[in-house]
Residue, then its C-alpha position, 0 to 999 in steps of 0.5 A: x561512458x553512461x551508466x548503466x539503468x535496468x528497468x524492472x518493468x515495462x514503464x510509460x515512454x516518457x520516464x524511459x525516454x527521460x532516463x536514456x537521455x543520459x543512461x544506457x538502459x535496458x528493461x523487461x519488456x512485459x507490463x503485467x508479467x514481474x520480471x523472473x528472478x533469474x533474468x534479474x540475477x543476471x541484469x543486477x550483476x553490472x548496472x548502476x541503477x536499479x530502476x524498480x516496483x515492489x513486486x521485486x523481492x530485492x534481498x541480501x543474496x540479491x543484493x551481494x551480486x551487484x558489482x556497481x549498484x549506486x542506487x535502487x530507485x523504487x517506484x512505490x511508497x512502501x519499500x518492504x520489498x528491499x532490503x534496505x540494510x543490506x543495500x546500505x551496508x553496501x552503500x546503495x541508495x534507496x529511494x521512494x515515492x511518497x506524497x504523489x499518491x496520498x490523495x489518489x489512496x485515501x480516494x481508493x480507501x474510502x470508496x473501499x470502505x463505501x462498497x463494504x459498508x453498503x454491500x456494492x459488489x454482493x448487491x451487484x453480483x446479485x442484480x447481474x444474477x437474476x437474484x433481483x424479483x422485487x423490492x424489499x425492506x431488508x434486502x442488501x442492508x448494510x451500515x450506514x456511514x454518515x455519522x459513524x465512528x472512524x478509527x484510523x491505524x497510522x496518522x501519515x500522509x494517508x492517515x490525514x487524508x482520510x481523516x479528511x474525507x471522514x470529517x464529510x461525511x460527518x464521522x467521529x474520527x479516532x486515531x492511533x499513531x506512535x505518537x500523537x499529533x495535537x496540531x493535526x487534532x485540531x486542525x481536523x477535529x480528531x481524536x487521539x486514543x490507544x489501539x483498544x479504545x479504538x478498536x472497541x468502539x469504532x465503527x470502522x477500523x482503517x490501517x493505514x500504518x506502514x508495513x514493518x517487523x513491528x507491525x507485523x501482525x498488527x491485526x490479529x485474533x486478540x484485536x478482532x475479539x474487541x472490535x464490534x461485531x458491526x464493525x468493518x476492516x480496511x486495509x489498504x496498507x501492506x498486507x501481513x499487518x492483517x493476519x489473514x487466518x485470523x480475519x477469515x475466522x473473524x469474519x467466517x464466525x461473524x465475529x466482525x460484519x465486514x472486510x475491505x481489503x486492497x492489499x494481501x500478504x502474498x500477491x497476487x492473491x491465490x483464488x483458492x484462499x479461503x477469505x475469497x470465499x466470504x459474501x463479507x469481503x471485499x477484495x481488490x488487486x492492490x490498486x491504492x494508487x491506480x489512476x493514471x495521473x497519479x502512476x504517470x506521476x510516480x513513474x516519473x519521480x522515480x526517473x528523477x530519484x534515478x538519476x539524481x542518484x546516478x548524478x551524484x545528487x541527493x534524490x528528493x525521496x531517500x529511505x537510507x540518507x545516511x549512505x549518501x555522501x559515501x555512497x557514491 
């Protein structure tokens, strides 16, 4: 008898294909729409494979009416949206999809960083606006780049990457990681330093640290207070690492220059929230890994992780190895 595979999502036809060769499987059949919680509490109850994204919030309650659940194959790198202890106490496999969109989110954080920096949306909106009469000296000035001073919040995959593309810029790049990476430091010319240092004097602040209880909040009114009033904030991580509140009044007061944010701490984001309302914010949907390439490459591991799993093989990506080799 095949096992039996629940897809979350509407996904592209070749992961699908590749799980029925050897699933029964079944699938929300909407692209843009989340799957509602109770068609999920129905489909979890009795299939093996969990094929999923992290718009599903897959918790213990959840998690308690799966009858022969193996394995959660998440199609993302960040997993905040299980309960990885609950799945393990019930000897689930989790698994991921790292590496495959490293290149594709540092490309996203950079072009945010560029657009606020330079203003790009504010600067075409009031173009498209008829607000454009003449050239002037300071219209739409915003900071320069080449040069700066970078502070990265989390020294992963990401982390590195985007340290690359500062170095081409010509940017002194400062970095704060739990630990510190002295081969990384001098492969990339980088510089390790505590999260006040950074946050003082740096020009540009990106977090790029994983979303966890501890680092909840990372981000809030007592960081803001020592950055620059020049400085800029990306987040293209996790939302609630950034306290929203505490960045509206930061950036509300002009106690900071800018904001570029990908990702939010409910989402989709409600267009009645205050920080869309700020000329010095920059916001996109949580697009860090869209390029087609790159999902048509996460949607693809995350069939292979399924089926591994389902295989009794250990997926090449797994949040919880632990319960391998009793979980199935």
């Amino acid at each position: 008898m095949k096992p039996k595979v629940y897809i979350t999502r509407k996904l592209p036809s070749e992961a699908v294909e590749k799980i029925k060769q050897s699933c029964e499987v079944r699938m929300w059949d909407k692209e843009d729409v989340p799957v509602p919680r109770d068609v999920l509490e129905k489909e979890i109850t009795e299939v093996d494979g969990l094929y999923c994204l992290l718009t599903e919030s897959l918790d213990e309650e959840l998690l308690n009416k799966a009858n022969n659940l193996k394995v959660i194959s998440n199609m993302a790198v960040g997993y905040n949206n299980i309960d990885v202890e609950a799945a393990t106490n019930k000897g689930i496999i989790v698994s991921n999809t790292p590496d495959v969109l490293t290149e594709t989110t540092a490309d996203i954080t950079f072009a945010l960083l560029m657009a606020t920096a330079r203003r790009l949306v504010e600067a075409s909106d009031y173009l498209r606006e008829g607000k454009w009469k003449t050239w002037s000296p300071m219209q739409l000035t915003g900071q320069d780049i080449f040069g700066a001073t970078i502070g990265i919040i989390g020294l992963g995959r990401i982390g590195k990457a985007m340290a690359r593309r500062a170095n081409g810029f010509g940017m002194n790049v400062l970095y704060y990681n739990r630990s510190q990476k002295n081969e990384t430091e001098k492969e990339l010319g980088i510089t390790y330093t505590d999260k006040e240092t950074l946050l003082k004097e740096s020009d540009y602040v990106v977090v790029l640290t994983p979303y966890s209880p501890e680092t909840h909040n990372l981000i809030s009114g007592p960081e803001l207070e020592m950055m620059k009033k020049s400085a800029i904030l990306i987040n293209t991580s996790r939302g609630g690492i950034v306290n929203e509140k505490a960045l509206y009044k930061a950036l509300k007061e002009n106690e900071i220059y800018a904001a570029g944010l990908d990702v939010f701490e409910e989402e989709p984001i409600s267009l009645n929230h205050p920080l869309l309302t700020l000329p010095n914010l920059v916001a996109t949907p949580h697009i860090g890994s869209a390029s087609r390439k790159t999902r048509l490459k996460m949607a693809d591991m995350a069939a292979d992780h399924l089926l591994q799993a389902l295989n009794k093989e250990k997926p090449d990506h797994i949040v919880n190895p632990k319960v391998f080799s009793e979980a199935l």
